[in-house]
C-alpha positions as CSV (number, residue, x, y, z in Angstrom):
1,X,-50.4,-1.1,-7.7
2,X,-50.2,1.9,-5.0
3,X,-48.0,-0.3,-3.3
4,X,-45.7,-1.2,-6.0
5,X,-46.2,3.3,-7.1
6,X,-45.0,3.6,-3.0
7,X,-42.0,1.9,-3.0
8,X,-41.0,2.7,-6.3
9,X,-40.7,6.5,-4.8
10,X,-39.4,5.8,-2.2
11,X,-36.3,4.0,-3.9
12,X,-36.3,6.7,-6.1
13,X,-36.1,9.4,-3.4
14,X,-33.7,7.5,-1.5
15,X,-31.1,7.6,-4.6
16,X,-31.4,10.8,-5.5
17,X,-29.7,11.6,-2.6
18,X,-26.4,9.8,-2.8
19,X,-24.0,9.1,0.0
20,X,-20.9,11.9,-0.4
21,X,-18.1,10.2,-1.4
22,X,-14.6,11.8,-1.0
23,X,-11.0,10.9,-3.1
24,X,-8.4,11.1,-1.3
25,X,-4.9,11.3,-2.4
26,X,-1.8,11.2,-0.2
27,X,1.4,11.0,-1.8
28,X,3.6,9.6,1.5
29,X,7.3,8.7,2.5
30,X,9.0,6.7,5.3
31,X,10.7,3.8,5.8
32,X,10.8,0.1,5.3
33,X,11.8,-2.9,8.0
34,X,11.7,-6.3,9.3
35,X,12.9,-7.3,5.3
36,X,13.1,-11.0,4.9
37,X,13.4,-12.5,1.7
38,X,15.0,-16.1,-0.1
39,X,15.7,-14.2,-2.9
40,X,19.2,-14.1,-3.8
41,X,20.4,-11.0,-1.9
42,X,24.4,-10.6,-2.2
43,X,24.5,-7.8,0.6
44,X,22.5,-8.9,2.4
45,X,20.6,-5.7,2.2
46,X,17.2,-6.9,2.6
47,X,17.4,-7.2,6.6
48,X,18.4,-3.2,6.4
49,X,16.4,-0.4,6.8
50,X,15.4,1.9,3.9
51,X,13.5,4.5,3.1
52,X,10.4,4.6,0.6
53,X,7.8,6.6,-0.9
54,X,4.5,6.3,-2.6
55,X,1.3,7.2,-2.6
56,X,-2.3,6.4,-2.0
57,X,-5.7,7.0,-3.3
58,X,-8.7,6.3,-1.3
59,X,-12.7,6.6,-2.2
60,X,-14.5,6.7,1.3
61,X,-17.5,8.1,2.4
62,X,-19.4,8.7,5.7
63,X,-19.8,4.9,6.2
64,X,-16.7,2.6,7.0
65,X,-16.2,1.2,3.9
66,X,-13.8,2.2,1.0
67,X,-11.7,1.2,-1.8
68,X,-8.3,2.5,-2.1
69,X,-4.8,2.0,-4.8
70,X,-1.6,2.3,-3.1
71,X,1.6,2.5,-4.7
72,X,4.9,2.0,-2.6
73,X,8.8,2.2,-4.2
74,X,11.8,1.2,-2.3
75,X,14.7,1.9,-3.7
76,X,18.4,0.3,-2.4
77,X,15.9,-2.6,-1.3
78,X,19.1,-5.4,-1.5
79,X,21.8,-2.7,-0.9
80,X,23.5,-2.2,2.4
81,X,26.1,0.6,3.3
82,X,29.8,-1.5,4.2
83,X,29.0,-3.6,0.7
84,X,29.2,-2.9,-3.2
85,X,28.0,-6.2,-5.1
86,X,25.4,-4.0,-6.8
87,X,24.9,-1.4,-9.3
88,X,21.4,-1.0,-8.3
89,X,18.4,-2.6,-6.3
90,X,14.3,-2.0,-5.7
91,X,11.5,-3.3,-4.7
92,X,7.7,-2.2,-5.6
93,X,4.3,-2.5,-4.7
94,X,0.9,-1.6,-6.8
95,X,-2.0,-3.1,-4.5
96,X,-5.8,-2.4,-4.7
97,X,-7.4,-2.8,-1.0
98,X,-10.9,-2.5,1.1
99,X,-10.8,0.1,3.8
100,X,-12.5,-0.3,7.0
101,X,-12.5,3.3,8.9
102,X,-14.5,4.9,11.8
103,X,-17.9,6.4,10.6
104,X,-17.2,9.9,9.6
105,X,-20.2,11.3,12.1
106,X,-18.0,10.2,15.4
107,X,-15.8,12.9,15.0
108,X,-15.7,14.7,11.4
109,X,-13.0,15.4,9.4
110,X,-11.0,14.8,13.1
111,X,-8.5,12.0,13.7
112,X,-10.3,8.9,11.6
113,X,-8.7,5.4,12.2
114,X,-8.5,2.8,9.8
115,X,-7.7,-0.6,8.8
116,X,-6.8,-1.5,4.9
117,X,-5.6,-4.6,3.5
118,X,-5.8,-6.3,-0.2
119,X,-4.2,-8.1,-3.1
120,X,-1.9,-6.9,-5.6
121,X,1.9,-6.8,-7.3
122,X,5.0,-7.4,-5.7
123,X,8.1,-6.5,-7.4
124,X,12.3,-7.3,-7.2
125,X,14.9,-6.7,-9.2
126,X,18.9,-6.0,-8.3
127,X,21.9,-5.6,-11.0
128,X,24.8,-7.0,-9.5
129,X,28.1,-5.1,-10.4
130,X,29.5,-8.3,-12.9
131,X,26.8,-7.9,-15.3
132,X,25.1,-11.0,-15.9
133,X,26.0,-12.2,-12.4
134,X,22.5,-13.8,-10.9
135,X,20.5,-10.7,-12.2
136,X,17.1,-10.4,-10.7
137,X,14.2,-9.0,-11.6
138,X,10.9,-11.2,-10.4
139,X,7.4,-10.5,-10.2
140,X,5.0,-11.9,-7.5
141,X,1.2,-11.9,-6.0
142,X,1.3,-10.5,-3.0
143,X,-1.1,-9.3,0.2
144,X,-1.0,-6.1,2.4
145,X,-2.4,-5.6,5.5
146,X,-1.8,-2.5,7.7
147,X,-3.3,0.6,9.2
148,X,-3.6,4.0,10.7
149,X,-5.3,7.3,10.8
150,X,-6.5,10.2,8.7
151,X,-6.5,13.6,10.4
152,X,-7.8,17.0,8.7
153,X,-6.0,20.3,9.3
154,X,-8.1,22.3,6.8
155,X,-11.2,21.1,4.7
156,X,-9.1,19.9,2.5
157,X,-5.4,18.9,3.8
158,X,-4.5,16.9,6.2
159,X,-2.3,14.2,7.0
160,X,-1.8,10.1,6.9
161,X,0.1,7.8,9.4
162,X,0.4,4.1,8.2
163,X,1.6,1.2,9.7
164,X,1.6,-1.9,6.9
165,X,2.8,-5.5,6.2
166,X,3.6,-6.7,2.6
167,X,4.2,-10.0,1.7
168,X,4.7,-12.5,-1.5
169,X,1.8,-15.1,-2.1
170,X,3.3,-16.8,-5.6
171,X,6.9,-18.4,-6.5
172,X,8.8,-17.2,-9.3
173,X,10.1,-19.7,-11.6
174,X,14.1,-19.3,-12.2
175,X,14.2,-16.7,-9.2
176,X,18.0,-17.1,-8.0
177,X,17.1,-18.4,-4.3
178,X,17.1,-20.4,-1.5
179,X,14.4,-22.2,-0.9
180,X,10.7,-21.4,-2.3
181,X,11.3,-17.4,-3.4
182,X,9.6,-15.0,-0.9
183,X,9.6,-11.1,-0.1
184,X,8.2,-9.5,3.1
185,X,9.1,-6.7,4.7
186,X,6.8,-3.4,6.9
187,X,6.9,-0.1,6.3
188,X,5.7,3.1,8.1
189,X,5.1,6.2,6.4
190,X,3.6,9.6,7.2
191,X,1.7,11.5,4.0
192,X,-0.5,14.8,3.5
193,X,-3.4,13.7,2.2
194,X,-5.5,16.2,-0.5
195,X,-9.3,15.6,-0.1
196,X,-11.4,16.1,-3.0
């Protein structure tokens, strides 16, 4: 019974004192590359580079691991700058990841490297200039991977660099294409980052 009293306190002391857990929210722009897609893309737009923006937020502690949402919007995504087949074109992502990150005691709230990646929505659409013409608008599963680094100016600002891969897991039934439909492209972003 003392043992069982023991451990009991001990668990008890132990969670009484939570690890700190921060939120950290970094709305972020840049640019997206490498496109590639089967998709039906009349301007060939996809293999262009275009800028983005988005934003993240990230629960992390001292330890390595967090969770984080990130949201990324790319618009002109099938539009290049000689052509005009569309009247519009984007692309989106909404992706939940796991964070692996250095331990906060190696250096702070300094320059913290990290690794992401997770599972999530991928989405296309375009509105070509003859409406009804091989519209698009498709939905897949798709996988991020990517990375960077966190650094702190203030206790509470700072900013985000991130390096990161997105890619299409499902096919899209109907999808104007060649081939099985896919959507890939990298982006690279910078971000200030709001701790909380």
């Amino acid at each position: 019974m003392r043992s069982l009293l023991t451990i009991t306190a001990v668990v008890l002391a132990c969670s009484a004192a939570p690890a700190r857990a921060d939120w950290l929210i970094a709305p972020f722009f840049g640019f997206t590359f490498k496109g590639e897609t089967s998709l039906l893309d009349l301007e060939n737009g996809a293999t262009k580079v275009h800028w983005n923006f988005g934003g993240s937020a990230t629960l992390i502690g001292r330890g390595p691991l967090g969770v984080e949402g990130i949201f990324l919007y790319v618009p002109h995504f099938f539009e290049s700058d000689q052509a005009s087949a569309l009247n519009s074109s984007l692309t989106y992502a909404l992706m939940g990841n796991v964070v692996l990150a250095t331990p906060l005691k190696w250096n702070e709230y300094g320059l913290r490297p990290y690794v992401s990646g997770g599972l999530g929505l991928m989405h296309a659409s375009q509105q070509p200039l003859i409406a009804n013409t091989f519209p698009l608008n498709e939905n897949f599963l798709g996988y991020n991977v990517g990375g960077g680094a966190v650094g702190f100016l203030t206790d509470r600002t700072g900013l985000r660099f991130d390096l990161r891969y997105y890619n299409s897991l499902t096919q899209s039934e109907g999808a104007p294409s060649f081939g099985a439909p896919r959507l890939r492209y990298w982006t690279a972003s910078v971000g200030v980052v709001l701790k909380y």
